[in-house]
Backbone as CSV, one residue per row, in Angstrom:
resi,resn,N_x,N_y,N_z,CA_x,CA_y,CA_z,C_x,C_y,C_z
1,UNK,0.835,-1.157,0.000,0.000,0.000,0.000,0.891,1.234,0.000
2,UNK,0.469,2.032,-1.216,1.185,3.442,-0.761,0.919,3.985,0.047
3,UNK,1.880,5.064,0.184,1.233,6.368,1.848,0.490,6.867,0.975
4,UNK,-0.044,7.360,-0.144,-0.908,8.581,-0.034,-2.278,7.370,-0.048
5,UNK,-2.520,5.987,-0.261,-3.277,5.557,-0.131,-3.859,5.327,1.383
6,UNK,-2.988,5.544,2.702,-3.135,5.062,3.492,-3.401,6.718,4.245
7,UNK,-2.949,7.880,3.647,-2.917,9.017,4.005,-4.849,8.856,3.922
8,UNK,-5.413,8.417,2.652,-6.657,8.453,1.829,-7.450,8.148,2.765
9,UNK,-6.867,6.967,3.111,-8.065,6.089,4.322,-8.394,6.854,5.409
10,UNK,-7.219,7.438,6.045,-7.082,8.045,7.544,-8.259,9.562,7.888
11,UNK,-8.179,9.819,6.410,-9.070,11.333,6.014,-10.535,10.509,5.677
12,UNK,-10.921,9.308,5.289,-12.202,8.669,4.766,-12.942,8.039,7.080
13,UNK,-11.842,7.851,7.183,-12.308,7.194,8.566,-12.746,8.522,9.576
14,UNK,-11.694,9.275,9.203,-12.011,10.790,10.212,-13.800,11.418,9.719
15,UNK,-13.782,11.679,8.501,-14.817,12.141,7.925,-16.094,11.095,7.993
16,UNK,-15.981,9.894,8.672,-16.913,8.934,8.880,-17.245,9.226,10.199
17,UNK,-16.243,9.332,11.060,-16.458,9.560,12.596,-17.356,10.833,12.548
18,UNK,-17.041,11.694,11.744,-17.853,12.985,12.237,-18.961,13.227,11.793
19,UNK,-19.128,12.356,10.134,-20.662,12.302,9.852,-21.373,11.308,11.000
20,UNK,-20.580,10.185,11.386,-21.619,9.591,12.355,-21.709,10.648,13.795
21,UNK,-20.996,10.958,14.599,-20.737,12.416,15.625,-22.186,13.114,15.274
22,UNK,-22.229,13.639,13.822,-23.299,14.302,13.487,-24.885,13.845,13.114
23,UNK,-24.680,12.406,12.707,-25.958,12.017,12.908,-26.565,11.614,13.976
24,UNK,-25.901,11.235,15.014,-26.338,10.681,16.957,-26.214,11.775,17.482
25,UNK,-26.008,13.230,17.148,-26.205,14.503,18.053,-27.217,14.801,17.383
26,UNK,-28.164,14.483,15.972,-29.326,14.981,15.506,-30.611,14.082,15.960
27,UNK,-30.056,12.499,16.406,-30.846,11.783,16.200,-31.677,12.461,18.279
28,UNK,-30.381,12.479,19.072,-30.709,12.675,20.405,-31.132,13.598,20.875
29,UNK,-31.275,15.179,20.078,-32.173,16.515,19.839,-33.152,16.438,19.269
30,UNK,-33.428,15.211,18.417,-35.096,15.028,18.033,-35.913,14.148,19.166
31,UNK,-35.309,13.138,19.796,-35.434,12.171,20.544,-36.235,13.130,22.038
32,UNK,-35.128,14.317,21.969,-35.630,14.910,23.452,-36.527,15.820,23.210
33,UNK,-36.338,16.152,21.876,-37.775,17.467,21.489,-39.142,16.430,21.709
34,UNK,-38.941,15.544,21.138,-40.078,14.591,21.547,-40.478,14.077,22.386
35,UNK,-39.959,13.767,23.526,-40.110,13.239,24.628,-40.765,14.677,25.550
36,UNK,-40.033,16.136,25.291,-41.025,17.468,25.981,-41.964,17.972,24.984
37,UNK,-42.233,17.219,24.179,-43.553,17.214,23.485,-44.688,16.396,23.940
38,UNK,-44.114,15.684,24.281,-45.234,14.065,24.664,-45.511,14.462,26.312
39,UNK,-44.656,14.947,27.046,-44.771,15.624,28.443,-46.172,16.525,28.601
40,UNK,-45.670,17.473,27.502,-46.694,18.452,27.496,-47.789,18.424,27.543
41,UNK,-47.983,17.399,26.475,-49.109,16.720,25.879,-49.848,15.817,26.770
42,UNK,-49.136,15.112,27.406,-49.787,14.701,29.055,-50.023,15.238,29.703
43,UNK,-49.686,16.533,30.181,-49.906,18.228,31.065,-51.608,18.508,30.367
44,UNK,-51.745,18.453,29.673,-52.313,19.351,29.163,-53.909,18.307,29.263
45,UNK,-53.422,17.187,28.608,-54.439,15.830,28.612,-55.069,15.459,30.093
46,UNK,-54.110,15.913,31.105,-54.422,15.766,32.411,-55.478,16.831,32.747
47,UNK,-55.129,18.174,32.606,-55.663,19.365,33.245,-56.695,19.558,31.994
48,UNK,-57.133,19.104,31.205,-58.342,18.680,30.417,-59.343,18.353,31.020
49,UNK,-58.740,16.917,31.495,-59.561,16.114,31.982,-60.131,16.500,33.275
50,UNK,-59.301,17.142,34.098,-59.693,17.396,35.387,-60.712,18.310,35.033
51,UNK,-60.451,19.489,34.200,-61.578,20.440,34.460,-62.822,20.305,34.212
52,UNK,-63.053,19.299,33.186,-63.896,18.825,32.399,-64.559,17.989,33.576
53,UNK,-64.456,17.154,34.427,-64.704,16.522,35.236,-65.468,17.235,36.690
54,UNK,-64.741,18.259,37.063,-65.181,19.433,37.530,-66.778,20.080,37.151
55,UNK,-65.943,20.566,35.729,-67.148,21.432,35.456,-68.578,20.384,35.561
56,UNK,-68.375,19.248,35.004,-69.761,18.195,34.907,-70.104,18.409,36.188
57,UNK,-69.207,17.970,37.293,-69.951,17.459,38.617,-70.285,18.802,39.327
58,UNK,-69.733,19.521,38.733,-70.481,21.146,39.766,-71.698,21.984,39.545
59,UNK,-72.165,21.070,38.031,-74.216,21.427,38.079,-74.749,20.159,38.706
60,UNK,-74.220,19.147,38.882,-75.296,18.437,40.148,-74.714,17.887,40.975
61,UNK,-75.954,18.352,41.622,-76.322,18.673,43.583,-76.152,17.467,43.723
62,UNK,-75.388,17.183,44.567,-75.538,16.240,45.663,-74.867,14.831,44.700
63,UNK,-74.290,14.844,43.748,-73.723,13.547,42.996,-72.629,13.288,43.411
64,UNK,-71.947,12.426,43.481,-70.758,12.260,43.906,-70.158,10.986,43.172
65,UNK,-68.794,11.509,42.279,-67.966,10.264,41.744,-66.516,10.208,42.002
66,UNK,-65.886,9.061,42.197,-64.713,8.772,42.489,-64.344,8.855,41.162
67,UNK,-62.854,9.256,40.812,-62.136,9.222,39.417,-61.288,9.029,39.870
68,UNK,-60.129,8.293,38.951,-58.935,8.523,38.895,-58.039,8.923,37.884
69,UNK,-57.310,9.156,38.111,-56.866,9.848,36.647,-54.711,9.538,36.912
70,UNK,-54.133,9.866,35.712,-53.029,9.306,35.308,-52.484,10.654,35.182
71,UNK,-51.496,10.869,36.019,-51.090,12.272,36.577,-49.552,12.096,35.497
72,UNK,-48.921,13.515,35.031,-47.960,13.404,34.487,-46.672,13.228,35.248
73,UNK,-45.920,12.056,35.037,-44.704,11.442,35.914,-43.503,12.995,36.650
74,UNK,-43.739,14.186,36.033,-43.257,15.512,36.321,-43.702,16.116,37.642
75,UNK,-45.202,15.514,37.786,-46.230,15.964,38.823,-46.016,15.223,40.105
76,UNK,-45.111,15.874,41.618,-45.359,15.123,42.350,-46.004,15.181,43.586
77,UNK,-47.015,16.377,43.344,-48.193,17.018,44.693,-49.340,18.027,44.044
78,UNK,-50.254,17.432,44.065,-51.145,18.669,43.794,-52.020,18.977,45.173
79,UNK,-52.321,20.335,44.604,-53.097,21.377,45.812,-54.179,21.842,45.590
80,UNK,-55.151,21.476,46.193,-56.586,22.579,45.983,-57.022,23.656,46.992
81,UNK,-56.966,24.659,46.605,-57.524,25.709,47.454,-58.825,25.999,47.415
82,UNK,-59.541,26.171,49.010,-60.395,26.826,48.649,-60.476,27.957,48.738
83,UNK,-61.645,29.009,47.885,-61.272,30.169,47.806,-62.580,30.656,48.674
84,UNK,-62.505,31.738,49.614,-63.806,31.325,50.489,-64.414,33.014,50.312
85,UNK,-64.751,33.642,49.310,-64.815,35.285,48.971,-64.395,36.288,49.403
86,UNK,-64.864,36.778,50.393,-64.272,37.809,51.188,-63.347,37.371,52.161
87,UNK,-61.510,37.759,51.892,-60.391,36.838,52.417,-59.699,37.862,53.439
88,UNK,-59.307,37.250,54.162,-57.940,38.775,54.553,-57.168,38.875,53.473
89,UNK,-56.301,39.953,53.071,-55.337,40.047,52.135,-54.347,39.324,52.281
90,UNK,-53.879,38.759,53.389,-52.915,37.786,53.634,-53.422,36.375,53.824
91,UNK,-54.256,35.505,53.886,-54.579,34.412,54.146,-53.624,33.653,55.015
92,UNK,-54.569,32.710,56.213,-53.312,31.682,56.740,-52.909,30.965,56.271
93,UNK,-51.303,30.522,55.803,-51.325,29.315,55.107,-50.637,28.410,55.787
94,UNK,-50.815,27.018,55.548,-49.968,25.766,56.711,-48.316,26.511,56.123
95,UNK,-47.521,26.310,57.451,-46.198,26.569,57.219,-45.463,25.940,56.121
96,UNK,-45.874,24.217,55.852,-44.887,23.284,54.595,-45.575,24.229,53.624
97,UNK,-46.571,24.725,53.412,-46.616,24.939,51.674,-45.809,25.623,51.189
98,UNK,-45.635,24.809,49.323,-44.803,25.384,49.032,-44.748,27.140,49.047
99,UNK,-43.663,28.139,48.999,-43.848,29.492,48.792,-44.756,30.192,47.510
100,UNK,-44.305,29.233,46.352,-44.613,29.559,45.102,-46.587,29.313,44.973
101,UNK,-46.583,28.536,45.777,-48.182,28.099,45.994,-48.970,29.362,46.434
102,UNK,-48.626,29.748,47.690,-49.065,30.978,48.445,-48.742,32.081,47.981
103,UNK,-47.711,32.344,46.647,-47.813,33.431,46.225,-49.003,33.682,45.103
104,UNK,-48.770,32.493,44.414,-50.002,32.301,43.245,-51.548,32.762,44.002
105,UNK,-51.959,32.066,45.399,-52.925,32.314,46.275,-53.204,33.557,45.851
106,UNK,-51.753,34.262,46.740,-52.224,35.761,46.668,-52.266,36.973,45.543
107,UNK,-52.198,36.380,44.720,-52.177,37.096,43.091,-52.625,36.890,41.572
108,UNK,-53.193,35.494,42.367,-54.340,35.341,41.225,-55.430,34.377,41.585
109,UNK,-56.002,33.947,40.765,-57.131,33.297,41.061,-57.386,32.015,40.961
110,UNK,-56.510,31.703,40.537,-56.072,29.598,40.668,-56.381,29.254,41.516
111,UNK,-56.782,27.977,41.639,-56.736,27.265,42.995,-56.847,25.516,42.433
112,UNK,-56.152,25.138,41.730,-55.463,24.005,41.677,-54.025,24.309,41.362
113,UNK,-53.088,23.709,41.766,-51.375,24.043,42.212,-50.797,22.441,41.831
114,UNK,-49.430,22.710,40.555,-49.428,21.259,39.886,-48.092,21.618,40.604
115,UNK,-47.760,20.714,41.297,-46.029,20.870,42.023,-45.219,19.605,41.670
116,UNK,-44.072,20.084,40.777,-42.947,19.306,40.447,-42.207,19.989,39.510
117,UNK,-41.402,19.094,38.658,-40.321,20.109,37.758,-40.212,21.353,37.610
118,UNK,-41.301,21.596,36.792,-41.734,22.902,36.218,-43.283,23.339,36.914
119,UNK,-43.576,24.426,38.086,-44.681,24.017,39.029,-45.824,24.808,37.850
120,UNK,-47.558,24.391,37.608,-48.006,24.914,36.872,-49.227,25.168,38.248
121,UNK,-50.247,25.975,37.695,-51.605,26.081,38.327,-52.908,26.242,37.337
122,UNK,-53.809,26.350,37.651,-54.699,26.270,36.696,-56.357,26.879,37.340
123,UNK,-57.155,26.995,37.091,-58.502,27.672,37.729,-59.292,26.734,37.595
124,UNK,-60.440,26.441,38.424,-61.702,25.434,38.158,-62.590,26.048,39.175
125,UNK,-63.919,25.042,38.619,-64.608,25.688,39.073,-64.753,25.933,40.736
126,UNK,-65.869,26.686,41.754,-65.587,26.740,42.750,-64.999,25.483,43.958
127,UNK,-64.146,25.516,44.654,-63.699,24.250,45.152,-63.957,24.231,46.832
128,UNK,-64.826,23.027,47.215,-64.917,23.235,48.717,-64.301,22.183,49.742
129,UNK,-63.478,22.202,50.479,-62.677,20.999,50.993,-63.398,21.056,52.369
130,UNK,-63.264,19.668,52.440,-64.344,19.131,54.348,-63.260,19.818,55.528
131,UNK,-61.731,19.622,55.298,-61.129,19.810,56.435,-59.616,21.006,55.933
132,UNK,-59.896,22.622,56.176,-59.093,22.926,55.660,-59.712,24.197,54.869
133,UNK,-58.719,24.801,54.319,-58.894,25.465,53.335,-58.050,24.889,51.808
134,UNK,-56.850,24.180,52.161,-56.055,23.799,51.515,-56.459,22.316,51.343
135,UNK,-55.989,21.484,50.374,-55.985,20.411,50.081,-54.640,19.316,49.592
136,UNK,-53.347,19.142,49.937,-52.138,18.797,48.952,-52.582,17.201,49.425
137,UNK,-52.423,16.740,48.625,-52.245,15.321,48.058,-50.740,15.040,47.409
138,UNK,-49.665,14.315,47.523,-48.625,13.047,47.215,-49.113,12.386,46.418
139,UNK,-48.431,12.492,44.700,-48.985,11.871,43.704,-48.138,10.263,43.598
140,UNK,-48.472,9.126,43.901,-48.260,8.071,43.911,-48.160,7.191,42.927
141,UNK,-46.973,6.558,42.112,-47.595,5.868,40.620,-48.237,6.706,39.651
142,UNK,-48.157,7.982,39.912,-48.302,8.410,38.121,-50.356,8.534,38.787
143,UNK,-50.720,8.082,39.705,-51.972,8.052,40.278,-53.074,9.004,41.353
144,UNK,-53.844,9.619,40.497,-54.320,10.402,41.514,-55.772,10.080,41.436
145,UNK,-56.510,9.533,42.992,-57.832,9.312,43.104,-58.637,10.126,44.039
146,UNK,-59.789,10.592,43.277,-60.702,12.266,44.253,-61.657,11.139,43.859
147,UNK,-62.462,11.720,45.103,-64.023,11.786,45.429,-64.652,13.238,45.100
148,UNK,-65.338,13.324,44.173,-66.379,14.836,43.516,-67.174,14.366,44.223
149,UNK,-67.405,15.727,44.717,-69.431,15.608,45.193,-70.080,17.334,44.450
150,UNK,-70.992,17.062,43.708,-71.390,18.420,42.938,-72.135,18.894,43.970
151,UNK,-71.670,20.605,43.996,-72.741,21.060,44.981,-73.237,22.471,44.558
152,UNK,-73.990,21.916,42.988,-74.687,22.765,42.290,-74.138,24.339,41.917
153,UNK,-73.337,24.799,42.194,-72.364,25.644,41.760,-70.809,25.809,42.255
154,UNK,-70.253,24.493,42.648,-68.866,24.167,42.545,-68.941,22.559,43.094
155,UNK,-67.608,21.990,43.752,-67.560,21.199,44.189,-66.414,20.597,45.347
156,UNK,-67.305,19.466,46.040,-66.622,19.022,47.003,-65.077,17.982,46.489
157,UNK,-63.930,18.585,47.224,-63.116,17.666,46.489,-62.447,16.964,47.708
158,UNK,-62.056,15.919,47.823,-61.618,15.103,48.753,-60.889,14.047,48.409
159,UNK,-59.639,13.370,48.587,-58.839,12.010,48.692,-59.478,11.333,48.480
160,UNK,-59.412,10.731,47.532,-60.286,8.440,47.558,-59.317,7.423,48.055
């Protein structure tokens, strides 16, 4: 073998390494765009469902259904507040909650609180808890199970 043949190879193997370099750094930036696509898309499929579930059970009185629903693996506590109209401007809040929770409280009008990675909140309809003003639940297995009870213009929400 000549050298410039072997010079040939050394420049064919380099230029192989880097087209492959370049196709497994394209393949693993589509891989992850997709994977916080499909996240989202569970975010969103979740807090769908919840509201939708909500809104049904808060025109009837006195119904009550257990659901469960398939929480996004990101999600690892949710919170329901109730909002009770005329508030102090400061509300009491239990000392563990998170900060970011009690600020949302006090500056807008949410009162479901999605806590994990990236923390989200969201509004539904009126929410009334038996013990509390607050509600946090420990999302278990990707699993979250409420008891609704409609009480004709919001609803009772409680642990199953």
């Amino acid at each position: 073998m000549k050298k410039a043949q072997i010079q040939g190879q050394v420049f064919i193997y380099i230029l192989t390494l880097i087209i492959t370099a370049g196709i497994l750094l394209y393949s693993y930036n589509a891989i992850k765009v997709i994977n916080e696509n499909a996240n989202k898309v569970e975010l969103v499929n979740f807090k769908d469902s919840l509201k939708q579930d909500f809104e049904k059970m808060s025109s009837d009185y006195d119904s009550s259904e257990t659901e469960t629903y398939t929480v996004p693996s990101k999600i690892k506590k949710i919170c329901f507040y109730q909002n009770i109209g005329e508030e102090p401007f400061f509300p009491q809040m239990p000392n563990d909650l998170d900060p970011w929770i009690v600020d949302s409280i006090k500056d807008t009008d949410n009162n479901v609180f999605l806590v994990g990675d990236s923390p989200d909140s969201m509004k539904l309809s009126r929410i009334e808890i038996s013990e509390g003003k607050i509600l946090c639940i420990n999302i278990s297995s990707n699993r979250l199970k409420l008891r609704l009870t409609g009480l004709g213009d919001g609803v009772s929400v409680e642990q199953a």
